[in-house]
C-alpha positions, 0 to 999 in steps of 0.5 A: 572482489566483487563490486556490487550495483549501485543501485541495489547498495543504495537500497534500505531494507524494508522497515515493516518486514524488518520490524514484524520480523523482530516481533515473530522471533520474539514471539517465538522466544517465547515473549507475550507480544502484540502486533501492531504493525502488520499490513494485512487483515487478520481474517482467513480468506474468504471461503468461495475463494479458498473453493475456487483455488481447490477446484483449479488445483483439482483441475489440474491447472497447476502449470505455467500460464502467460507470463502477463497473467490468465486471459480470465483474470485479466478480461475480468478485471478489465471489465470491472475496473472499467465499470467502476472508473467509467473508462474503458480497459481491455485485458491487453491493457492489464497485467496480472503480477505476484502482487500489487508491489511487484505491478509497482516494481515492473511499472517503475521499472519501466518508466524511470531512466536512470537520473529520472526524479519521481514526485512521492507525497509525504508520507509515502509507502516504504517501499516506493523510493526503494522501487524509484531507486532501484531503477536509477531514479531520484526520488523527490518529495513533498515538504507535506502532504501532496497539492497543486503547488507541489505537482507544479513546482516538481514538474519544473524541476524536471520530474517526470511522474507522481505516485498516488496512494488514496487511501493512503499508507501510512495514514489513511488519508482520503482527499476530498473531492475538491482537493484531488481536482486540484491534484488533477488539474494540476497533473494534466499541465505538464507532462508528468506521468502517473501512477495511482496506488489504489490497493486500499481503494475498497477500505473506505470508511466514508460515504461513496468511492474514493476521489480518484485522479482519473475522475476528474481528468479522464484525458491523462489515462493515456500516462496514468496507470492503475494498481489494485489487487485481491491483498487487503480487500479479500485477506489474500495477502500471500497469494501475491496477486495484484494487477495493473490497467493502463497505457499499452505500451506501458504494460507491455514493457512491464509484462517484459520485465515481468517475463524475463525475472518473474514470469507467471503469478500462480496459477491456483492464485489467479483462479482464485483471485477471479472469484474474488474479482467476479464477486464470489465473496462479496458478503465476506468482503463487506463484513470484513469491512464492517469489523474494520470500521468499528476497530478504527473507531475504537483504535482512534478513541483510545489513541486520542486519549494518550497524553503525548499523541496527536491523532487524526482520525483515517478515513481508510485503510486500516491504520492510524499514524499519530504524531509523538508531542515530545521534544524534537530533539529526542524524537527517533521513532526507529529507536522508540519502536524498538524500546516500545517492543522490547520492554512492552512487547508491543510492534508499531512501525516508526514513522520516519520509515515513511519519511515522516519522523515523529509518527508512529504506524498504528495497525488495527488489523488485529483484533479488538483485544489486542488494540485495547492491550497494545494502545494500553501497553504503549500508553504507559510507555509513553507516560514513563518516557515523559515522567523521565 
């Protein structure tokens, strides 16, 4: 009898993929259902980009390329990464990988020894205690959303780095300016490595750039690593490109990992993801944004008025993660997402997949339509539940 890895067994499976699986066969069954849940745009990709793949594909650039990614893209995103954080990257300190998960996935991998704690903010992603796992690691969490005491408090008990994600996933939460000098200060007294998730960094809706860690204590660049990508800027979520910049050393054992399991992102995709790097689809870009911000709005009025909801407001990303107000006892957001979809046919993501039971994920990534029907569809779920 085979005796599996520990790590791997001790891994959970994806709840967001899970649950948008489960939407699509009942889809395909036939039932009427609205998707609420996905985590990407639901524009084509832009058509500049869609041209720069044709042209490699005509170009015959459809064979391996370095495993780290073609020196193009990776002199590109050097360049404009360090322009927009004031610092200075070259392109050995940058990886191009099939996506920005699979850039966490090496990056952890690299980092963490095994019985080594992470620090993940609450709420995190899904996938990142899976990824510190999957390495040896322990995953630790903050009791709320991350601040200086948490980073201080964590340090000493032995956690070796902190994974940021501004604007946030699930929530879309941004800190302001203030609050991530504090998050930096403290970062900067011990000697916790960092790595700051930015794929939504570009989905802002407030005024100016996202408050970064690296903008307040450019110092600590030599333990931090950044991870962006073209997915959610550019609606490129099945290229999978996604890339990282920092410490050499560290991007070298990741472009390792990389070569001996991966090897090379695709090569029509790296063509087509430095047209989107050097601004061949800004215009699109910024409408795509533009249609976001006006469906957070109307997705937040609309949440804000259901009885048994409360609702903050994102200031990025493309989500919102209002709190159930039922009885404490009876919250279970995995079992409520899976009723809300079969008798509703609406798919949201339950909260406690971010470590946050009692939220739901609510995507509007989805067209006006159906954010007015599904928020319509769960608003007489929720009354039905309340009335019993």
């Amino acid at each position: 009898m085979i005796k599996y890895s520990a790590a791997a067994s001790s891994l959970s499976p994806s709840a967001t993929l899970e649950l948008s699986a489960r939407a699509k066969a009942l889809a395909a069954e036939g039932r009427d259902i609205i998707a609420l849940s996905a985590g990407q745009p639901d524009f084509p990709t832009p058509a500049p980009i869609v041209q720069a793949a044709l042209d490699a594909i005509a170009a015959g650039k459809t064979g391996y390329t370095a495993s780290t990614g073609i020196p193009e893209l990776k002199r590109a995103v050097a360049t404009s990464w360090s322009a927009r954080r004031g610092l200075e990257w070259s392109p050995s300190e940058v990886i191009v990988s099939c996506g920005a998960k699979h850039s966490l996935a090496n990056l952890i991998a690299a980092a963490v020894s095994p019985g080594e704690k992470v620090l993940l903010p609450r709420p995190y992603w899904v996938s990142y205690p899976e990824m510190v796992k999957a390495s040896g690691g322990v995953p630790v969490f903050t009791g709320g959303e991350l601040d200086a005491d948490e980073i201080i408090r964590a340090a000493s008990e032995g956690a070796v780095g902190v994974l940021l994600n501004y604007p946030s996933n699930p929530a879309g939460t941004v800190p302001s300016a203030s609050e991530m000098k504090d998050i930096a200060e403290a970062v900067a007294s011990t000697n916790m490595w960092v790595i700051s998730d930015d794929i939504y960094e570009d989905l802002s809706y407030l005024d100016g750039s996202v408050p970064h860690i690296l903008d307040f204590r450019p110092d600590i660049a030599d333990r931090t690593v950044v991870v962006s990508g073209v997915s959610k800027t550019y609606a490129m979520t099945g290229w999978r490109i996604g890339f990282a910049l920092g410490p050499k050393e560290w991007v070298r054992l990741s472009g390792l990992i990389q070569a001996h399991s991966t090897s090379n992102p695709c090569s029509i995709s790296q063509w087509a993801a430095l047209a989107a790097v050097q601004g061949a689809a800004e215009n699109e870009r910024l409408g795509m944004l533009d249609s976001f911000s006006e469906r957070r709005d109307i997705c937040y009025n609309l949440l804000s008025e259901i009885d048994g909801l409360e609702t903050v407001k994102p200031d990025g990303a493309f989500y919102v993660f209002p709190r159930l107000l039922s009885d404490p006892d009876r919250l279970d957001t995995q079992r409520f997402c899976g009723e809300l979809l079969n008798t509703k046919g609406v798919a949201a993501v339950p909260g406690s997949a971010f470590g946050s039971e009692g939220h739901l994920r609510i995507s509007f990534a989805a067209s006006e339509e159906n954010i007015r029907e599904g928020i319509s569809r769960l608003a007489e779920f929720l009354h039905g539940r309340l009335r019993t």
